[in-house]
C-alpha positions in Angstrom: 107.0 106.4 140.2 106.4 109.9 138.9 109.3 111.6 136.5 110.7 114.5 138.2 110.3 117.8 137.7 113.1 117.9 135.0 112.2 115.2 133.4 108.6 116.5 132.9 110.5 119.8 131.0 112.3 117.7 128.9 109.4 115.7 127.8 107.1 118.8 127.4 109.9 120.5 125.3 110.4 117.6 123.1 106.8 117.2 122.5 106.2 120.8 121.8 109.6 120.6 119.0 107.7 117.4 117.5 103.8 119.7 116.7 106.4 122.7 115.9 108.1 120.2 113.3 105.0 118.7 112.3 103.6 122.3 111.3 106.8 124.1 110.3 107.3 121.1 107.5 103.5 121.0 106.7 103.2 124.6 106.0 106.5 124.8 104.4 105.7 122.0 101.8 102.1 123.8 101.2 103.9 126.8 100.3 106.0 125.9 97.6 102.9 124.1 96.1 100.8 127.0 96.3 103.6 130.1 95.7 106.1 128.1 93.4 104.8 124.6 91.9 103.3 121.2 92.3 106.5 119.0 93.9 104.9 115.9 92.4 103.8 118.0 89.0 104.5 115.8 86.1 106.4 118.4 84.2 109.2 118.7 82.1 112.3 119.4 83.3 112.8 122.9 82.1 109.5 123.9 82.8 110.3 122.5 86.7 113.9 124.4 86.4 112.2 127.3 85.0 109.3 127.4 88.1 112.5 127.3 90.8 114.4 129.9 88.7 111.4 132.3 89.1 111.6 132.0 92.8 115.1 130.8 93.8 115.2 132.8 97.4 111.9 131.2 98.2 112.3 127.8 97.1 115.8 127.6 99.1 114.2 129.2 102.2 111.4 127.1 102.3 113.3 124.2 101.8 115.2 125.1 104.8 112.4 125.3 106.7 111.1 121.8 105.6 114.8 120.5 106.7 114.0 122.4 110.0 110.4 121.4 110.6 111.9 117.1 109.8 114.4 117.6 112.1 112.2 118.9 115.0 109.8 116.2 114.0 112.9 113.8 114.7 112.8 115.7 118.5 109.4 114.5 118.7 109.3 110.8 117.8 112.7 110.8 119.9 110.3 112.3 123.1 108.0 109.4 122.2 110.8 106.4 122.6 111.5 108.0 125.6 108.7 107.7 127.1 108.8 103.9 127.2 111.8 103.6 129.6 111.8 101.1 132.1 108.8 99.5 130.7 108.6 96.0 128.7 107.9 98.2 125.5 111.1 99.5 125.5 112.9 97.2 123.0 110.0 98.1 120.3 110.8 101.8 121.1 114.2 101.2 120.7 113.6 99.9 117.2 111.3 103.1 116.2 114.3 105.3 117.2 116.3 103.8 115.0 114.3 104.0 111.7 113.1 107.5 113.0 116.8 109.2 113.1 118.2 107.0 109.6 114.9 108.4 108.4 115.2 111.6 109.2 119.0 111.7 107.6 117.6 110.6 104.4 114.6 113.1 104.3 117.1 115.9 105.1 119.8 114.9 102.6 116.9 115.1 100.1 115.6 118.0 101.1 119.3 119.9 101.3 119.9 118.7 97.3 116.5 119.8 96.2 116.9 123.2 98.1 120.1 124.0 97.5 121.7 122.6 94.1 118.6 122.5 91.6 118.6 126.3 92.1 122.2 126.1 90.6 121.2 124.0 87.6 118.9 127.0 86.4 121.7 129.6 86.5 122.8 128.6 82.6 119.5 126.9 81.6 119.3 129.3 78.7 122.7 128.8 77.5 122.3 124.5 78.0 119.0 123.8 78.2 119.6 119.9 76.7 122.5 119.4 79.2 120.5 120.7 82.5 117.8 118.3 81.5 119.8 115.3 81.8 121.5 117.2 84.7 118.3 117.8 86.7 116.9 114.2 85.3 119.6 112.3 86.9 119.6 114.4 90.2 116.1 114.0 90.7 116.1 110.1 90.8 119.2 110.0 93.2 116.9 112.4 95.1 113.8 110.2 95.1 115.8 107.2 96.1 116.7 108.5 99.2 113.4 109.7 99.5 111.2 106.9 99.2 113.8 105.1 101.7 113.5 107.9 104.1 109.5 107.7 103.9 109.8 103.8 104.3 112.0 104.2 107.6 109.9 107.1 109.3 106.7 107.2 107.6 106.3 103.4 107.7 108.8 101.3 109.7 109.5 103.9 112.5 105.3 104.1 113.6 104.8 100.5 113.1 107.9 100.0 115.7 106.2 102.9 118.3 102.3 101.7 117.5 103.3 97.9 118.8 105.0 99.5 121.6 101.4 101.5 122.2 99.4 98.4 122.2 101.8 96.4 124.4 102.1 99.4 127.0 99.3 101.2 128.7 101.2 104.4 128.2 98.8 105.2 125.1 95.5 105.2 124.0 95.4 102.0 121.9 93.8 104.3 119.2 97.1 105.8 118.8 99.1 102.9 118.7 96.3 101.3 115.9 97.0 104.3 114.1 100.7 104.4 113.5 100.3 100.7 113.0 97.8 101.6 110.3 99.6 104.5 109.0 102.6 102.7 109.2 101.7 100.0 107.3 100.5 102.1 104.5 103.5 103.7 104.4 105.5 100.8 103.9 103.3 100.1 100.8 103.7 103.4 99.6 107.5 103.1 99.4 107.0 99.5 97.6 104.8 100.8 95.2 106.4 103.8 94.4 110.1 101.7 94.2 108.5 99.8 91.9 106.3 101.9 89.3 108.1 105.4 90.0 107.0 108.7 89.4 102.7 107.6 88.7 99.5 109.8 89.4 98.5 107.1 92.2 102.3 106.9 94.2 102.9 110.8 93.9 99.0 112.2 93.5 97.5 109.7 96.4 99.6 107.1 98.4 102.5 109.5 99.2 100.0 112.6 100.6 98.3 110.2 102.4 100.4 107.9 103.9 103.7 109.8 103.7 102.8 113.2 105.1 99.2 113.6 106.3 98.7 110.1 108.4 102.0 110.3 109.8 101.3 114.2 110.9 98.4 113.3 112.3 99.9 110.4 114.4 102.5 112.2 115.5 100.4 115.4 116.6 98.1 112.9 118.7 101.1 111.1 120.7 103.0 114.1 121.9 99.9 116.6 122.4 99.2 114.5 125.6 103.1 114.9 127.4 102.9 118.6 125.3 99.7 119.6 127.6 99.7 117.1 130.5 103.5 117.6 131.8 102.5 116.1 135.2 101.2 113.0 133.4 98.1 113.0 134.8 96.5 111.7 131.9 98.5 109.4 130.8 100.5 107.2 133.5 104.6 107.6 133.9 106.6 104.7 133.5 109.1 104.1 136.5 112.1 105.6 136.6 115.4 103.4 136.9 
């Protein structure tokens, strides 16, 4: 059985939030490494506090936008699960929904404490430079602990959960679901690696562009284009509805 009409809008919304998402936190992220500095720069802390201080309104807006463009990425991968209802993949999408929103949390958490309190530690960096250090030293590691979990849960453990449920319904091009396996996978050793050596040219510089944001964009942009563009599900065949 066909969704209904409804159902169809739903879907086609939530896939059009996830690509919105997907570019919104893309193009975001690009900004501040063109216009303000390299996120993954190996810097020294006032230098990194000075970069922020010289744009404060952008960082904090862009920043916003990145916490926007996760969140409506969340919409997405939530339209995906969906999907699956009332077939025997369900359980496996069940699972992805779960990493995808604890995920999400964690991304936005350290998204809101980059964006919004660094730009308070450069307000007296000239009076206490030696104090912001340690300051902005100790922040940042809280902050990359909950983002290395975050990219474990919906860069890694979230597509691996919705790639098995690919390949074990007909929903999806296999291609797909080999892809957030793939992707997944990577991801998962991304967040190991980087747990485990910290802030290195290879985690930051390679692994986590790759696996982190630009496989996981990709994967995401290729499973909801099809509900985005084929609301009818003409292309892709609708699970029954219960």
């Amino acid at each position: 059985m066909r969704w209904g009409t409804e159902t169809r809008k739903a879907v086609r919304i939530g896939a059009g939030a996830g690509i919105a998402g997907v570019a919104l936190a893309v193009l975001s992220a690009l900004a501040v490494l063109v216009l303000i500095q390299d996120p993954f720069g190996d810097v020294a802390p006032v230098v990194y506090l000075k970069g922020i201080a010289g744009a404060r309104g952008l960082w904090v807006l862009l920043h916003f936008a990145v916490t926007i463009g996760t969140a409506l990425r969340l919409a997405g991968l939530l339209t995906v699960g969906e999907t699956f209802h009332g077939t025997a993949a369900r359980p496996l999408a069940v699972i992805g929904n779960g990493f995808s929103v604890a995920g999400v949390t964690l991304l936005i958490v350290t998204y809101s404490r980059d964006g919004y309190v660094h730009p308070f530690l450069t307000q007296p960096l000239t009076d206490t430079p030696g104090v912001q250090d340690a300051i902005f030293a100790a922040s940042s590691r809280a902050g990359y602990s909950t983002e290395i979990t975050g990219l474990l849960l919906i860069a890694g453990l979230a597509p691996l959960a919705y790639g098995l449920a690919m390949l074990v319904s007909p929903l999806y091009s296999r291609w797909i679901g080999w892809l957030g396996i793939t992707g997944g996978a990577g991801a998962v050793i991304t967040a190991a690696y980087l747990y485990a050596t910290g802030l290195t040219d290879l985690g930051y510089g390679v692994l986590y562009p790759l696996f982190g944001m630009l496989l996981p964009a990709v994967w995401l942009i290729a499973a909801v284009l099809p509900l985005w563009r084929t609301p009818d599900r003409t292309a892709v065949p609708a699970p029954a509805e219960v």
